[in-house]
N, CA, C and O atoms as a GROMACS GRO file, in nm:
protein
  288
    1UNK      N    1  -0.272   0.892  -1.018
    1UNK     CA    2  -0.186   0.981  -1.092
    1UNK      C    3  -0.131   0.905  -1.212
    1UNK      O    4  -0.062   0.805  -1.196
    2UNK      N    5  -0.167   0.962  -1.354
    2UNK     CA    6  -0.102   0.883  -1.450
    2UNK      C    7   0.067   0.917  -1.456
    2UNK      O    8   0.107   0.876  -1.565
    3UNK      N    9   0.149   0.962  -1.397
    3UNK     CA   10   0.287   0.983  -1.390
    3UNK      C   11   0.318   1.027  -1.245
    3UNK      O   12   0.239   1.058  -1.156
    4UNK      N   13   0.515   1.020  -1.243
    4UNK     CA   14   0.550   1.059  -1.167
    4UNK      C   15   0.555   1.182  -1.101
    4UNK      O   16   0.574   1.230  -0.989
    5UNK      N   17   0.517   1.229  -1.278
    5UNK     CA   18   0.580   1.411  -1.229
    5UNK      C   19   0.433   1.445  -1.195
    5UNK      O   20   0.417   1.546  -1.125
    6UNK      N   21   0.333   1.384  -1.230
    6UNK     CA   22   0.195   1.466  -1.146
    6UNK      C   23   0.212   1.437  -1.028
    6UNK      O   24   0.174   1.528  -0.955
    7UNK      N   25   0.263   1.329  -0.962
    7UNK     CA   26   0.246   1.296  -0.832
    7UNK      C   27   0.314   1.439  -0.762
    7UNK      O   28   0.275   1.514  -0.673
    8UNK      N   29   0.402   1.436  -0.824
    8UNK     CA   30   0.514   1.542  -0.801
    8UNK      C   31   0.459   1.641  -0.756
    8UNK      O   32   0.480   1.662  -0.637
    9UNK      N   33   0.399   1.708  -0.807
    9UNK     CA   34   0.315   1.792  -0.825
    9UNK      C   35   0.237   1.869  -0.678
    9UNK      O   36   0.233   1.992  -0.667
   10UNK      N   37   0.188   1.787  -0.588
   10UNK     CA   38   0.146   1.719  -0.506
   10UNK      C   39   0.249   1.792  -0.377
   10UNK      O   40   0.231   1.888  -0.303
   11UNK      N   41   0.383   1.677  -0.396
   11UNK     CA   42   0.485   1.747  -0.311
   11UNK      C   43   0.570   1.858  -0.280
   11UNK      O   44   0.614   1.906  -0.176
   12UNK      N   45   0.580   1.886  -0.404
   12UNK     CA   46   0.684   2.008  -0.467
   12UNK      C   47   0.658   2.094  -0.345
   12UNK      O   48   0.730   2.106  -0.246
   13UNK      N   49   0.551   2.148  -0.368
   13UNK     CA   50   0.566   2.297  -0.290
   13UNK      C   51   0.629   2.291  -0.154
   13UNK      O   52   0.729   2.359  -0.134
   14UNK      N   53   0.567   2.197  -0.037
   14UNK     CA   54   0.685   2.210   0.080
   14UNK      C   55   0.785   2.162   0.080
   14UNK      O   56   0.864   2.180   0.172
   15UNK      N   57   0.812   2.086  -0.025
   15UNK     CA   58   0.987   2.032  -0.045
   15UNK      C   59   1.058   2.162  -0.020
   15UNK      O   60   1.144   2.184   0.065
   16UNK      N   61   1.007   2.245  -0.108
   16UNK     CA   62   1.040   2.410  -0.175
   16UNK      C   63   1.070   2.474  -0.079
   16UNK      O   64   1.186   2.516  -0.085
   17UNK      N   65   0.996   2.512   0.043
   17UNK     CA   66   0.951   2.574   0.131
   17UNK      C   67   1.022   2.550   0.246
   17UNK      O   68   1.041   2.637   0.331
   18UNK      N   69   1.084   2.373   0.258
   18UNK     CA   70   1.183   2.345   0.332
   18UNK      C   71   1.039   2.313   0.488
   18UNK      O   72   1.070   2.291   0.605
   19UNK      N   73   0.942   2.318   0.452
   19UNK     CA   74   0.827   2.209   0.557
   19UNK      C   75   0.850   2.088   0.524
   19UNK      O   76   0.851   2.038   0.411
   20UNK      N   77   0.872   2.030   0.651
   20UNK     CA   78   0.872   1.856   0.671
   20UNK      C   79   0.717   1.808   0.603
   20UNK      O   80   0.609   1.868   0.614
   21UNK      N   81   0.746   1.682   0.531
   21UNK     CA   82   0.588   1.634   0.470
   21UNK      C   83   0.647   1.496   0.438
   21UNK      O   84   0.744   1.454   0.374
   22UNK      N   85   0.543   1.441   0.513
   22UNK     CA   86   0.562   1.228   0.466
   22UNK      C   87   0.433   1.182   0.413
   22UNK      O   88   0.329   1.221   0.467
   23UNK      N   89   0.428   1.081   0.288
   23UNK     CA   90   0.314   1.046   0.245
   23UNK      C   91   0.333   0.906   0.310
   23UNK      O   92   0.437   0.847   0.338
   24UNK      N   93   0.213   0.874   0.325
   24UNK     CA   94   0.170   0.737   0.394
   24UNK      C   95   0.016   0.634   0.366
   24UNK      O   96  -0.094   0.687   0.349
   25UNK      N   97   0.028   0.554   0.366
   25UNK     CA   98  -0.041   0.479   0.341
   25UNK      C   99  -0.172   0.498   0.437
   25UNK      O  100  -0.146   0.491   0.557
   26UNK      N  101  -0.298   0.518   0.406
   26UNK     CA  102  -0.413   0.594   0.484
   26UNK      C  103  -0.519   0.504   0.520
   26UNK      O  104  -0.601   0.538   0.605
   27UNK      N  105  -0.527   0.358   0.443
   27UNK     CA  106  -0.629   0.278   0.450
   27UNK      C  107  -0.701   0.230   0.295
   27UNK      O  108  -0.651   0.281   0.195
   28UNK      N  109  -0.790   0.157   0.283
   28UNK     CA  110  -0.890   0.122   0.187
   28UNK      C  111  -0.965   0.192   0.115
   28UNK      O  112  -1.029   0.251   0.202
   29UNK      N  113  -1.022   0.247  -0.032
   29UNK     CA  114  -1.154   0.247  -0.016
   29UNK      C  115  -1.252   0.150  -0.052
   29UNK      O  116  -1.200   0.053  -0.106
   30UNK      N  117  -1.386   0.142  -0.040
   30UNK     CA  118  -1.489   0.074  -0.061
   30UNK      C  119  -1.468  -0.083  -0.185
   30UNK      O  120  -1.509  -0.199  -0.191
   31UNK      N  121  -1.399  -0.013  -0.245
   31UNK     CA  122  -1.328  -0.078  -0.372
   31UNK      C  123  -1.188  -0.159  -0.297
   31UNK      O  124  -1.173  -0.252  -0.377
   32UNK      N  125  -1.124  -0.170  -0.236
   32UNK     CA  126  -0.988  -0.206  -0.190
   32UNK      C  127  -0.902  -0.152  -0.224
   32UNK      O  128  -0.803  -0.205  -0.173
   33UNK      N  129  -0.868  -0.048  -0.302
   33UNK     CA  130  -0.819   0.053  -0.352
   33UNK      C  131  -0.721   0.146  -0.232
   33UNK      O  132  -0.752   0.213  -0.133
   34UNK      N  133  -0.610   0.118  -0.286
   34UNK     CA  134  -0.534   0.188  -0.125
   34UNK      C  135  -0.504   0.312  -0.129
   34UNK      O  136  -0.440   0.352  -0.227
   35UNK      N  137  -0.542   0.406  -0.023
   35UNK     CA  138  -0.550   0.561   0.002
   35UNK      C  139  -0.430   0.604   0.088
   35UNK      O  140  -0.396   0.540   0.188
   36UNK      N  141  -0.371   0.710   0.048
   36UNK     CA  142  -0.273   0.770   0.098
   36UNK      C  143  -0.316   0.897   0.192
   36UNK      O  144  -0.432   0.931   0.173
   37UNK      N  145  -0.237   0.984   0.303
   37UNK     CA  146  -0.261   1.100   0.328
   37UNK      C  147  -0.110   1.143   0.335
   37UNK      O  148  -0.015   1.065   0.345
   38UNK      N  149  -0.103   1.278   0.329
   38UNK     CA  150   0.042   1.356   0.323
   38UNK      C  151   0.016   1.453   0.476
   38UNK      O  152  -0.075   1.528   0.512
   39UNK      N  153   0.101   1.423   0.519
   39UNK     CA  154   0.121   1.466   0.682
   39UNK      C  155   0.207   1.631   0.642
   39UNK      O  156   0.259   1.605   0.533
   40UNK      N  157   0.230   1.721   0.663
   40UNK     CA  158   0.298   1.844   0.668
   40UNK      C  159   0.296   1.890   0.780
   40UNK      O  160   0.189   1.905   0.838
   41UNK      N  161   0.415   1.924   0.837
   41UNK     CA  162   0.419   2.019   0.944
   41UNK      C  163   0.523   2.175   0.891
   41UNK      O  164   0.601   2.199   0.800
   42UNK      N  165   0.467   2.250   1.007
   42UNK     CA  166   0.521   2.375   1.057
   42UNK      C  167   0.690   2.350   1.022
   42UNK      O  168   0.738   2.240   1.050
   43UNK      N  169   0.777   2.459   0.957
   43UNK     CA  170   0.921   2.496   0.961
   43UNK      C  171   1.001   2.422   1.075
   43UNK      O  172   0.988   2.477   1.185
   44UNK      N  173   1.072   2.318   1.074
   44UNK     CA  174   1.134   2.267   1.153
   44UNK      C  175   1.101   2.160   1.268
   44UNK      O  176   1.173   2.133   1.364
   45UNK      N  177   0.954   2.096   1.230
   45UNK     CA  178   0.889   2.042   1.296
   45UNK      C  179   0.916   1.871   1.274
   45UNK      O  180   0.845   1.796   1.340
   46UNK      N  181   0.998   1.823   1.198
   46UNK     CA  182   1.041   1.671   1.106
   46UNK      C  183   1.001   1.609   1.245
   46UNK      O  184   0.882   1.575   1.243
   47UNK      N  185   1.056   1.587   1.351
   47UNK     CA  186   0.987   1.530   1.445
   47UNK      C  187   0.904   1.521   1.471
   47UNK      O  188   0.880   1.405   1.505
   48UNK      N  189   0.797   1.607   1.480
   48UNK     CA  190   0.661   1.613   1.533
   48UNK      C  191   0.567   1.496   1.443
   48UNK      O  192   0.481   1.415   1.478
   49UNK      N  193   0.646   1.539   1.279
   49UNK     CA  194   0.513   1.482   1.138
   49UNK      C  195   0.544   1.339   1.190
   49UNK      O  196   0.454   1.258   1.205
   50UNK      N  197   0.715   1.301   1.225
   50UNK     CA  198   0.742   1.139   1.252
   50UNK      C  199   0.700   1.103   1.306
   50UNK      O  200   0.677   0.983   1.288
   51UNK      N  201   0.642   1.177   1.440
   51UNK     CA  202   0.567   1.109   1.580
   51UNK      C  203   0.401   1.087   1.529
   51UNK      O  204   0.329   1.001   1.579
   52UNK      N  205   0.365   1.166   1.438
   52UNK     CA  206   0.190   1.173   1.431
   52UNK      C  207   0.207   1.058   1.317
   52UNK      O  208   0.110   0.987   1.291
   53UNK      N  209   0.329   1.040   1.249
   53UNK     CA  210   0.267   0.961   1.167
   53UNK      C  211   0.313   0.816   1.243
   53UNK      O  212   0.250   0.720   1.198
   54UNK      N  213   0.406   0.783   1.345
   54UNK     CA  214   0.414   0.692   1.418
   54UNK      C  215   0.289   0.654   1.516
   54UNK      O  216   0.287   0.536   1.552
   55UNK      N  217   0.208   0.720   1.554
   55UNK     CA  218   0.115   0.763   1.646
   55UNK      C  219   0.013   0.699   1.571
   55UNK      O  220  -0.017   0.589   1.618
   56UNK      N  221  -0.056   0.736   1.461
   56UNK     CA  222  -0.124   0.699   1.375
   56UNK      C  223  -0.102   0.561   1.318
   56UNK      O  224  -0.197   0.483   1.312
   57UNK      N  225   0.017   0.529   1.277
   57UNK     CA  226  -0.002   0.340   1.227
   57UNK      C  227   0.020   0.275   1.367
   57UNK      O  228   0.060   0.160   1.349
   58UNK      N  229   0.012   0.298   1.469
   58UNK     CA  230   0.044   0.238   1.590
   58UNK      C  231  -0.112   0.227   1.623
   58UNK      O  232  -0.130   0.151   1.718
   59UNK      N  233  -0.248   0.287   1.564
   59UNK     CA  234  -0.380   0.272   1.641
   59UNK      C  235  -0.483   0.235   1.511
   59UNK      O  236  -0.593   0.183   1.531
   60UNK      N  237  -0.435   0.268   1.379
   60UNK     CA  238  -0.498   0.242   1.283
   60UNK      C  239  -0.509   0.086   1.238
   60UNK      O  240  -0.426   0.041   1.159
   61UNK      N  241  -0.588   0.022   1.278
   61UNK     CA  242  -0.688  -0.111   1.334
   61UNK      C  243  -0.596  -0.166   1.139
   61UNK      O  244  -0.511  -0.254   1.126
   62UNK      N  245  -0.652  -0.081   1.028
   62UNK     CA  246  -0.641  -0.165   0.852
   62UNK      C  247  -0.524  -0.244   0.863
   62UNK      O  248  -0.526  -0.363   0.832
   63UNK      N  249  -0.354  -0.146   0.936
   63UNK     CA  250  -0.245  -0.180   0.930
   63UNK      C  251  -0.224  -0.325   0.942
   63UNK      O  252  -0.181  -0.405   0.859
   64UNK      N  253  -0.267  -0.343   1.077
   64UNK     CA  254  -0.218  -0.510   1.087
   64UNK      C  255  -0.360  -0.618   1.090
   64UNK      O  256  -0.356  -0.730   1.142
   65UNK      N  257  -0.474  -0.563   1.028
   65UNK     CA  258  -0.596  -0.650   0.998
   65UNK      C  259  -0.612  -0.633   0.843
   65UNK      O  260  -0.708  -0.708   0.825
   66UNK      N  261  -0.581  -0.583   0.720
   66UNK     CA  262  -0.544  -0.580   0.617
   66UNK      C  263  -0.496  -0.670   0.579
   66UNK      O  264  -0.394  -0.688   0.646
   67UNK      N  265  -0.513  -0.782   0.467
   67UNK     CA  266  -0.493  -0.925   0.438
   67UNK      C  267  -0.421  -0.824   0.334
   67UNK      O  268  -0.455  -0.713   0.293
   68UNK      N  269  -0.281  -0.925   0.302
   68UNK     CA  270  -0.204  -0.834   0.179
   68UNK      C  271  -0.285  -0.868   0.087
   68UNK      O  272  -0.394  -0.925   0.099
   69UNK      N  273  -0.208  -0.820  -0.046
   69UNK     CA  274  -0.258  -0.819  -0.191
   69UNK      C  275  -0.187  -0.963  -0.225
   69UNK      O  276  -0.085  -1.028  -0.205
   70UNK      N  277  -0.342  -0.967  -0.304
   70UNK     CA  278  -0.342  -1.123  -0.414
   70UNK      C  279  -0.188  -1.159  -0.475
   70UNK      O  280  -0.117  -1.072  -0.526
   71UNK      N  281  -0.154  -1.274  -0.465
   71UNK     CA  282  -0.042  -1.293  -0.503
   71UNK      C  283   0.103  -1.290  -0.397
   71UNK      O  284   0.214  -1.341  -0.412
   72UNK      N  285   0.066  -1.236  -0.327
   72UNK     CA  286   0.161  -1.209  -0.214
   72UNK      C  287   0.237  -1.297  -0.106
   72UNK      O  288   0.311  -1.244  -0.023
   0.00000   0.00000   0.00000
């Protein structure tokens, strides 16, 4: 995204809508290039998105086998 407000863009609508939504860090691509996914749940669900997205960096192998970035 060349700006903030495109990123924006992105989130806006369930901010709006008042649906729980967390962006998170998703893994690599091919390039080392780091990928995000945006979790959304159902009207009143903020727990549920916390648990899947707790659930998820708790089994996703990149998290803690991922050598940080250069310089670090």
């Amino acid at each position: 995204m060349d700006s903030y407000h495109r990123w924006m863009e992105t989130v806006a609508p369930w901010t709006m809508t008042g649906m729980p939504a967390l962006g998170m860090p998703a893994g690599f691509d091919d390039r080392g290039l780091p990928a995000g996914v945006q979790l959304v749940g159902r009207h009143g669900a903020d727990a549920e998105v916390l648990r899947l997205a707790r659930a998820y960096e708790e089994r996703a192998h990149w998290v803690r086998d991922h050598p940080p970035p250069d310089g670090l």
